[in-house]
PAROLUM-555170 format. One record per residue (C-alpha): x, y, z. Coordinates in Angstrom, 3 decimals, always signed. Layout:
# PAROLUM-555170
SITE       xx       yy       zz
SITE        X        Y        Z
...
//
This chain:
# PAROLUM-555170
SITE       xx       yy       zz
SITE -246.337  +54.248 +121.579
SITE -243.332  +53.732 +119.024
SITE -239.878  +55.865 +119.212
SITE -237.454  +56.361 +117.172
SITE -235.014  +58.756 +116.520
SITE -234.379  +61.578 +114.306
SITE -233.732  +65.464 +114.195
SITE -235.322  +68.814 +114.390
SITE -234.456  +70.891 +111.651
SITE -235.723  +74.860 +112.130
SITE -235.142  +77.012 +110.130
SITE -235.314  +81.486 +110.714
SITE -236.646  +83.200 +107.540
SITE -237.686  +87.106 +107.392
SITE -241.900  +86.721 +105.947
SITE -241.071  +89.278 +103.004
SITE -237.915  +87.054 +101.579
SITE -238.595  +85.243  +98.058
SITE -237.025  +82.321  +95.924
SITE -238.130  +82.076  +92.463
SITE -240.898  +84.287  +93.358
SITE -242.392  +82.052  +95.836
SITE -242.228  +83.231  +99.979
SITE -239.098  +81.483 +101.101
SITE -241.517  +79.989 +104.574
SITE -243.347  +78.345 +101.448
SITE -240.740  +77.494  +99.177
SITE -239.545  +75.272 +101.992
SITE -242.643  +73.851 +102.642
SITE -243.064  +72.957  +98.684
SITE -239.380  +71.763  +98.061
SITE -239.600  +69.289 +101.417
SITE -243.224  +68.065 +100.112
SITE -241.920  +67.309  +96.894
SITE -239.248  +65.004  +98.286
SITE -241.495  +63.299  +99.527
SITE -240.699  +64.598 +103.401
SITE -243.142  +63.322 +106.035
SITE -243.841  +66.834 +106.892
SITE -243.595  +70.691 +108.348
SITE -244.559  +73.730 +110.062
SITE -244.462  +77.132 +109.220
SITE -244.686  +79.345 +111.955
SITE -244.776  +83.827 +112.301
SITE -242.764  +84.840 +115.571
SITE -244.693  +87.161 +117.628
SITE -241.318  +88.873 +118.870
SITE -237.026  +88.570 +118.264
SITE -234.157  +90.378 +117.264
SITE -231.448  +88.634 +114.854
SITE -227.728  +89.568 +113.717
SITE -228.533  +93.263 +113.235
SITE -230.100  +93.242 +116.794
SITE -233.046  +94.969 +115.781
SITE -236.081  +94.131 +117.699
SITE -239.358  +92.909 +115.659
SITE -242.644  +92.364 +117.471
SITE -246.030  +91.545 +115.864
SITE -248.421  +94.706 +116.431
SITE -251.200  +95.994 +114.095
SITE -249.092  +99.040 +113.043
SITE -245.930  +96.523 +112.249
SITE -245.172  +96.982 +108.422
SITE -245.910  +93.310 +106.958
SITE -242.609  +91.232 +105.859
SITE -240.670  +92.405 +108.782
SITE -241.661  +89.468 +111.090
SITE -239.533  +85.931 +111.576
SITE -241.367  +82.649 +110.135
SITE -239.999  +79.232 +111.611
SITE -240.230  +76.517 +109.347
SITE -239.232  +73.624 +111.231
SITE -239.126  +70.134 +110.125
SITE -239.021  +66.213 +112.156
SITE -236.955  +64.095 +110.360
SITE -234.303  +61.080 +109.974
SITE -230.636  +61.926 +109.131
SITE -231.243  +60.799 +105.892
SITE -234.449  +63.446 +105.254
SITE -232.664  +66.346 +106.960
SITE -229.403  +65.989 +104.240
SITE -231.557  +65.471 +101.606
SITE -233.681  +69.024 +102.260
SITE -230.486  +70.751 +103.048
SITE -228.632  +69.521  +99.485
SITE -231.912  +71.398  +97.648
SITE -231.710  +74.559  +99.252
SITE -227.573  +74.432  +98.804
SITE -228.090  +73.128  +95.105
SITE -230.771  +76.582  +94.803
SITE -227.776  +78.722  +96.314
SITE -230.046  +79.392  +99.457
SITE -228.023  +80.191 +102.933
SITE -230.994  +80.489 +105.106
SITE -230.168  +80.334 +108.982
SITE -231.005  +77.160 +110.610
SITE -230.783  +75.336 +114.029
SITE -230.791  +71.581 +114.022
SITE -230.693  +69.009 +117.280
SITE -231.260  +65.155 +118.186
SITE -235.160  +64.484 +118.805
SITE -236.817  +61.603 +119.615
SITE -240.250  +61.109 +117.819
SITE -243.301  +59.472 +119.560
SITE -245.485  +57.858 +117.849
SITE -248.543  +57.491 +119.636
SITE -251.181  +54.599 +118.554
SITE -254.608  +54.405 +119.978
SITE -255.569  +50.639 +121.185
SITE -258.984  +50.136 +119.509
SITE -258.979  +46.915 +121.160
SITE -259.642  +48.227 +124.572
SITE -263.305  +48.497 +125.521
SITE -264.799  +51.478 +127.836
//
């Protein structure tokens, strides 16, 4: 197994917002592919509340675009300021957490005999 260290980058998008006419969840996704980013996850919340405090849970009935998607990202500091200069340079202010992580690599030992 190989650490190292690097940084969790999440970020809190509503489903229904656009950029350029492209879901913002996948805008992200696209923008840190095409920088060559090792990689990320786009997630839909089942349940929150943001800064207006109103309460959105994932039900049949729920109106589509009203859920939270977390796109979250594991990268070096290097990775993480890159992706965050594109969406400034695109005049994006999406809401984001971002915290220490340490990545494990796991390797499986094919040398190792059953």
């Amino acid at each position: 197994m190989q650490d190292n260290e690097g940084m969790m980058l999440r970020f809190y998008v509503a489903e229904g917002a656009r950029h350029d006419g492209v879901m913002l969840w996948e805008w992200l996704l696209q923008t840190a592919r095409g920088l060559g980013l090792p990689g990320g996850t786009a997630l839909r919340a089942i349940g929150g509340f943001g800064r207006r405090h109103v309460l959105h849970e994932s039900r049949f009935v729920e109106l589509a675009g009203h859920e939270t998607v977390i796109v979250e990202f594991v990268l070096d500091g290097e990775d993480a300021q890159r992706l965050r200069a594109e969406i400034a340079a695109n005049g994006l202010n999406p809401i984001a957490a971002q915290w220490p992580v340490s990545v494990c690599v796991f390797k499986s030992d094919t040398s190792a005999s059953t």
